[in-house]
C-alpha positions as a printed Julia matrix, in Angstrom:
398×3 Matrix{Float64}:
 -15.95  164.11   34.85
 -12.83  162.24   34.02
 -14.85  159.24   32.34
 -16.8   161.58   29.87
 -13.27  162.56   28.32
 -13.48  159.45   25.4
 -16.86  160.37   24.87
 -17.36  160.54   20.98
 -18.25  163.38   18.95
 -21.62  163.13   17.45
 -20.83  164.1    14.1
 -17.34  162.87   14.51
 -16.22  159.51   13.34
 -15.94  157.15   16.32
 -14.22  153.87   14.91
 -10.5   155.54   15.05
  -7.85  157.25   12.84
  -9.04  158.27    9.5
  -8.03  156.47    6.25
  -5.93  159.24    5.49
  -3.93  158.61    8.79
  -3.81  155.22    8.09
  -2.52  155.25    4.76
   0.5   157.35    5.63
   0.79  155.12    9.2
   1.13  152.06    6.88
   2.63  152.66    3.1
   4.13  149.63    2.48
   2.53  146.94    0.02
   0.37  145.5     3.06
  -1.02  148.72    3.32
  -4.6   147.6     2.2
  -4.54  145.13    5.02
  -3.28  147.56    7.58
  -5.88  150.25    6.92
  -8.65  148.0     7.72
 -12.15  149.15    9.85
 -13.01  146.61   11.58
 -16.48  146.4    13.86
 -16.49  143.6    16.61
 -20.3   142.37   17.39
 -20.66  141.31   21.04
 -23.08  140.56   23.56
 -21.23  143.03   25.99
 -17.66  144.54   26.65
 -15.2   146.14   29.12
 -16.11  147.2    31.68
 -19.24  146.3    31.71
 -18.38  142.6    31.86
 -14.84  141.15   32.24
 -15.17  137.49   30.97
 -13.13  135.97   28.25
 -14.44  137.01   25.3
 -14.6   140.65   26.26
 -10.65  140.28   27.39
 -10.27  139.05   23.69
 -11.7   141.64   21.93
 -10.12  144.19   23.79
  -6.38  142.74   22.99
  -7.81  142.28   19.86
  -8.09  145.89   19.07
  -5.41  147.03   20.5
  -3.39  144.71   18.71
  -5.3   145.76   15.38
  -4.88  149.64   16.43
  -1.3   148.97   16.99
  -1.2   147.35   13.44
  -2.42  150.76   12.1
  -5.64  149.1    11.38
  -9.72  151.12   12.64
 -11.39  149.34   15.35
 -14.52  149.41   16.98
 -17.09  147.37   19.37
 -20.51  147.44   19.46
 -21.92  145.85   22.75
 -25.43  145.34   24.31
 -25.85  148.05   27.18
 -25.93  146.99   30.91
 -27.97  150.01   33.11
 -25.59  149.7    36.26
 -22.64  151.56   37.1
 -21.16  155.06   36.27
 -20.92  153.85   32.21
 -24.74  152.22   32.48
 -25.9   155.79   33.94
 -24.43  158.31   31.84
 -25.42  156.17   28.8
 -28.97  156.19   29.94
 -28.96  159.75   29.79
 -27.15  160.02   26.66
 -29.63  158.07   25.03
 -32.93  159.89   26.52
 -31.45  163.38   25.8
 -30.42  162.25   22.17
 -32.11  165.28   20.29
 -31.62  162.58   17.23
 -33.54  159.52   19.11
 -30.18  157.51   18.51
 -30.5   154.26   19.93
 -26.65  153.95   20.72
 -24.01  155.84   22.39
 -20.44  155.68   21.55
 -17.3   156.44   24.13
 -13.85  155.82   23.58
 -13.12  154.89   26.81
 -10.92  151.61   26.27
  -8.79  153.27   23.43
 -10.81  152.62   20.51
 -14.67  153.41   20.01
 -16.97  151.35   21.66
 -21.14  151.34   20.9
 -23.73  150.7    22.86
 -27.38  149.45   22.8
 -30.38  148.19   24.74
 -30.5   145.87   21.6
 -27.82  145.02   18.99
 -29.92  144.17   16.45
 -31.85  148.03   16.52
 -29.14  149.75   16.64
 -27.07  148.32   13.93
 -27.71  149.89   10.96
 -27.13  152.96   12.7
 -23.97  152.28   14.05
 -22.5   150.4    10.62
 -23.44  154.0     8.96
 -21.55  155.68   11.56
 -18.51  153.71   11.97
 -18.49  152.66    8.37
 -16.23  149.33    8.85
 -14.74  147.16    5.9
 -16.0   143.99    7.55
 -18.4   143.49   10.47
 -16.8   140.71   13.35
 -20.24  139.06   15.22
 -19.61  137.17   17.89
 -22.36  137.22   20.17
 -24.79  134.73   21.46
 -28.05  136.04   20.02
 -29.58  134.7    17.05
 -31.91  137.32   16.32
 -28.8   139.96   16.4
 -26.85  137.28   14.38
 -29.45  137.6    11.58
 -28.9   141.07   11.56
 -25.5   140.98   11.28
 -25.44  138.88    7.96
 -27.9   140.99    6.43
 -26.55  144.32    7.48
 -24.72  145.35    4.2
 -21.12  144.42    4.52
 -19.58  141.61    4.47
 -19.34  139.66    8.35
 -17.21  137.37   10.05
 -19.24  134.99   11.93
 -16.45  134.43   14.89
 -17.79  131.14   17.08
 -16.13  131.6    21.0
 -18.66  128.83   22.25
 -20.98  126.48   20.8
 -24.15  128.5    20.63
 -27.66  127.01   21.3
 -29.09  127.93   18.08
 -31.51  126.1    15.62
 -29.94  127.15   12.77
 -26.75  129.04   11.55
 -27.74  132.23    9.99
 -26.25  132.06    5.55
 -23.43  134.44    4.93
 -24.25  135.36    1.57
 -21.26  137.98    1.72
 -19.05  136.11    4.84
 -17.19  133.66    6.63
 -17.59  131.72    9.54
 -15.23  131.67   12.05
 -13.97  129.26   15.24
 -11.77  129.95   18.12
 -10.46  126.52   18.15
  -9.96  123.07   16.46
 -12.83  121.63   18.67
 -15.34  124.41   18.43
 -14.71  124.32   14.14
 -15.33  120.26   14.92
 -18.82  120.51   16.63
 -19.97  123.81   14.25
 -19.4   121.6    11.47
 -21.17  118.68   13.42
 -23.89  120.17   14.5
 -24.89  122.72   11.58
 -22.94  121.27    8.32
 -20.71  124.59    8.54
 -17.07  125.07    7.52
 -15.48  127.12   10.37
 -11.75  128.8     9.4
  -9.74  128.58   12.78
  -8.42  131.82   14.45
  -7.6   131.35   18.04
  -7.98  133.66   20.88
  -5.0   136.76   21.24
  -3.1   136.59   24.71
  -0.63  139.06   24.2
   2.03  138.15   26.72
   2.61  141.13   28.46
  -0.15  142.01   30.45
   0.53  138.7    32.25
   3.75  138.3    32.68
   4.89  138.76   36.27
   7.49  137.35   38.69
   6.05  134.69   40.04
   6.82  132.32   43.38
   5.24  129.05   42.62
   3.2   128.1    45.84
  -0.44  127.52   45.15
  -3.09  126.22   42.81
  -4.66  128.78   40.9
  -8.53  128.26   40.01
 -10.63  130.72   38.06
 -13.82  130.32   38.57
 -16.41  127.92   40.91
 -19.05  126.48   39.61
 -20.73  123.12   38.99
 -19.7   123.73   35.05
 -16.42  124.81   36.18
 -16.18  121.54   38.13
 -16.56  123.1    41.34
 -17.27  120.16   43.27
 -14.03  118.39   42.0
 -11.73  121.83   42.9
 -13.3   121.52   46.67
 -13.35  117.47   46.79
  -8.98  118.21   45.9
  -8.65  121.02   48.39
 -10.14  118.4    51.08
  -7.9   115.85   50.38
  -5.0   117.79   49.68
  -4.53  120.05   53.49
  -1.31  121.05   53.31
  -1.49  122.6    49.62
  -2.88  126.15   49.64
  -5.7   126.56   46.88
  -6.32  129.91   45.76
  -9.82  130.91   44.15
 -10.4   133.7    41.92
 -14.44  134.37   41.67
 -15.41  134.79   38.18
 -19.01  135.98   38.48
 -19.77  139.57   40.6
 -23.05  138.59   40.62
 -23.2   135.3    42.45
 -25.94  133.29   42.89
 -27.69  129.97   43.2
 -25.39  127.15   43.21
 -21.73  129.16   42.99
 -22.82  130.71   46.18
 -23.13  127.29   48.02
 -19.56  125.84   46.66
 -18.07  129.43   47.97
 -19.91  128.77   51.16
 -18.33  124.96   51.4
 -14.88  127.07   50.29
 -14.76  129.21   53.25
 -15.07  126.21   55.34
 -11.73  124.78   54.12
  -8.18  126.62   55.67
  -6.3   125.52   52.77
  -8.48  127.7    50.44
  -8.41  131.52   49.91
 -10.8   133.43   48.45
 -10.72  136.0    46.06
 -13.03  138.66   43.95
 -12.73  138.81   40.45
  -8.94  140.03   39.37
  -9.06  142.64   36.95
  -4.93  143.09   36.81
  -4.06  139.73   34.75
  -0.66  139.64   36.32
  -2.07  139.52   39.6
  -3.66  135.98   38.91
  -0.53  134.19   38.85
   2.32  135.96   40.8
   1.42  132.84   43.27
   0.1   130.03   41.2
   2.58  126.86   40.44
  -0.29  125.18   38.7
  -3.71  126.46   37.02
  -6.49  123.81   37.54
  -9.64  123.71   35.52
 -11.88  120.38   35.84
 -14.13  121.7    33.6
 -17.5   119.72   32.88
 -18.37  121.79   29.97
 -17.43  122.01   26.5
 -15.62  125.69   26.6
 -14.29  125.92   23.39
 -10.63  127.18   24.94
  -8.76  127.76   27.77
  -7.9   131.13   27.88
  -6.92  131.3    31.72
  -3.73  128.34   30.74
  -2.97  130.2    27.77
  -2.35  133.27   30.03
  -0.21  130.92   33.09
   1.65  129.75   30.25
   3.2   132.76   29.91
   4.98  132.36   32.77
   5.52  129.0    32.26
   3.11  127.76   34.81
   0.97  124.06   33.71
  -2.22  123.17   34.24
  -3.9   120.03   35.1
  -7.68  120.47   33.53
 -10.27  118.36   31.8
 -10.36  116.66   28.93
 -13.61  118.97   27.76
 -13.73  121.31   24.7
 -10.91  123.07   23.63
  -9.22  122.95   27.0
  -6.2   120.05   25.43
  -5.2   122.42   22.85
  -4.46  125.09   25.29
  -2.66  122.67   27.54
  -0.84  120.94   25.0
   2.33  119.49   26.55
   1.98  122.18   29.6
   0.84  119.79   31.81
  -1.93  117.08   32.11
  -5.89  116.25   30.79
  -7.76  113.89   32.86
 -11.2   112.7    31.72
 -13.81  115.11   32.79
 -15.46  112.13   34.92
 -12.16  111.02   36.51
 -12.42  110.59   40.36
 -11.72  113.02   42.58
  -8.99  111.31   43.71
  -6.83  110.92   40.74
  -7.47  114.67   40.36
  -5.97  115.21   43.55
  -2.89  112.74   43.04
  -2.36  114.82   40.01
  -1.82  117.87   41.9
   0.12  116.54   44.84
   2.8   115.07   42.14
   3.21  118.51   40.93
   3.87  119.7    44.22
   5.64  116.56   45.34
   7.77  115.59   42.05
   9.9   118.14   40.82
  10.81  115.98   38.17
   7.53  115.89   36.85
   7.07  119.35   37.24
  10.03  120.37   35.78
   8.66  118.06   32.28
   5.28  119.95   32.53
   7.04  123.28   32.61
   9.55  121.9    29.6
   5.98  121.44   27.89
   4.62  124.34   28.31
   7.9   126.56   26.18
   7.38  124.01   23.69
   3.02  124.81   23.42
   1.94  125.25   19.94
  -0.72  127.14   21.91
   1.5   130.31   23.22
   2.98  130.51   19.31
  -0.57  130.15   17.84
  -2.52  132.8    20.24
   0.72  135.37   19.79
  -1.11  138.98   18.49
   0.88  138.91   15.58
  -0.4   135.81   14.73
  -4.09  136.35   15.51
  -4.26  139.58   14.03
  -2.3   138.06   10.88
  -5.04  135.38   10.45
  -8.15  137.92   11.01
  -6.85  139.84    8.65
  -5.85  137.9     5.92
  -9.92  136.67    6.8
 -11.46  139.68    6.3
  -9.39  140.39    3.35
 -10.63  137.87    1.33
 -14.17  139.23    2.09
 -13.0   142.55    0.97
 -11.67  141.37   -2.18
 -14.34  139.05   -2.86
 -17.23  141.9    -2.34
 -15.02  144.13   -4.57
 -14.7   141.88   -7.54
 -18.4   141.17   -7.76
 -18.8   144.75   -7.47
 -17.14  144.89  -10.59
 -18.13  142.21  -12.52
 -20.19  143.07  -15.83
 -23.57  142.38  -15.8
 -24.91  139.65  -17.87
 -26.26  140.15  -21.59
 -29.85  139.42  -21.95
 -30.3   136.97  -24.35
């Protein structure tokens, strides 16, 4: 079958080109940087799920590919689909009892495992990375990662219900944003470095004919109620809804329910080609009512020059920047809704949120070479660090 042709080797080495390749890809000075292995740490990845953080590390290792650098994923295994059956197989017919399987299906190698934390070691031995990147949700499988024998980038993309923040004896912590190092530091006394999300531009950019509000996503944290309460008020402006969650369920199937109802609202599965999102959108809107620690879906509109009008929540005013407009998460519905209609209404004011968006510190902050730049120079200080106490003498005895 088609999908079985990035399968990895068993014996072979599944985290990319070999340092041999590398070296001659990349001979100048910042050659040590360039030849890199790098192993991302995350609850689950493309295409088993297609949420923000898997859309991350995906551009993320491309970009570090690209760069000349080894990259690789390890992922927690979902059992559905085409990918979820063969890899059930793979892993009952392993004559070795592995507790992973590896396909290169997205480019680069990618691991998986019922549980991150089991298969680890194994994986670290077989893709034999530099520096480990975890940025999962688990604690348990955090723990493993700082103990599992080379140095780790703990890399924060939400604020993580944990008791505790596991010690990086041979690390760094990480944050995605000013406002997620803020409330890591706040909440567990920890010193986050910031590296922001990569949205390389052009897998969104697009031609686009500015007639709708783009949302991503409906739910009660997504303010859900306030996107419908607008829509109401607002007839004559055509909403357009992009589902977020394949799954459904509970209360994000009632708000699509009340969505249907409305003739100024369309509704759409989840969009897997970026571009597609905002060929139609003249503004993104996210009320959000919960602390995400970005705003990945402006960062991407912004790419095509196309504001948002979101919450005041998280991280979500440091994507906007000057791109548009931040009301208090709590605002009325109503002021949400005279928002929108001036941006429809007032081309002058749309024409000075547009102005704000080509001057966003955001789009020159979350450029690849820029991201990839700061992760680097990151887990190049590990490397460096981990070598020179390698080689430091051992003390006398006295």
């Amino acid at each position: 079958m088609a999908y079985l042709n990035g399968i990895c080797g068993e014996g072979s080495p599944a985290s990319g080109p070999s340092s041999s390749r590398l070296s001659e890809a990349c001979p100048s000075p910042a050659s040590a940087v360039a030849s890199m292995r790098l192993l991302f740490i995350s609850d689950y990845h493309l295409p088993q799920a297609h949420r923000g953080v898997e859309v991350n590390t995906h551009a993320l290792c491309t970009a570090l590919q690209a760069e000349g650098c080894s990259a690789a994923v390890l992922a927690r295994l979902r059992p559905q689909g085409l990918l979820g059956a063969w890899s059930r197989a793979k892993l009952k017919l392993s004559s070795r009892r592995r507790l992973w399987t590896a396909e290169r299906l997205a480019g680069y190698a990618t691991y998986r495992a019922w549980r991150l934390e089991d298969a680890l070691e194994g994986v670290i031995a077989h893709a034999a990375p530099d520096v480990a990147v975890f940025q999962g949700t688990d604690r348990a499988a955090a723990g493993a990662a700082a103990a599992c024998g080379v140095p780790v980038l703990l890399y924060f993309h939400i604020i993580p219900h944990w008791p505790d923040v596991p010690a990086l004896p041979r690390g760094r912590y990480l944050a995605n944003s000013r406002f997620c190092q803020r409330r890591m530091g706040e909440r567990h006394g920890i010193d986050c470095a910031v590296v922001p999300p990569i949205v390389p531009a052009e897998p969104y950019r697009t031609r686009v004919t500015p007639e709708e509000v783009t949302v991503v996503g409906l739910s009660r944290d997504k303010g859900g109620e306030i996107v419908l309460g607008a829509a109401e008020r607002l007839p004559e402006i055509p909403f357009r809804i992009f589902a977020n969650d394949p799954h459904g369920g509970g209360r994000g199937d009632r708000l699509l329910q009340r969505a249907a109802q409305l003739p100024n609202v369309r509704l759409n599965p989840p969009q897997h080609s970026n571009a597609a999102l905002y060929r139609r959108s003249r503004l993104i809107f996210a009320p959000s009512q919960w602390e995400e620690t970005w705003g990945r879906v402006v960062t991407e509109a912004q790419v095509n020059g196309i504001p948002a009008i979101a919450s005041d929540r998280g991280g979500l005013p440091e994507a906007v920047g000057e791109g548009g407009l931040c009301l208090p998460h709590d605002a009325p519905v109503g002021e949400w809704a005279r928002a929108i209609e001036e941006a429809f209404r007032d081309p002058v004011a749309y024409q000075r949120y547009r102005e704000g968006v080509h001057r966003s510190r955001a789009r020159r902050i979350t450029a690849p070479e820029s991201v990839t730049a700061a992760l680097l120079g990151q887990a190049r200080r590990l490397v460096d660090t981990a070598g020179k106490a390698a080689r430091a003498p051992e003390a006398s005895p006295c």
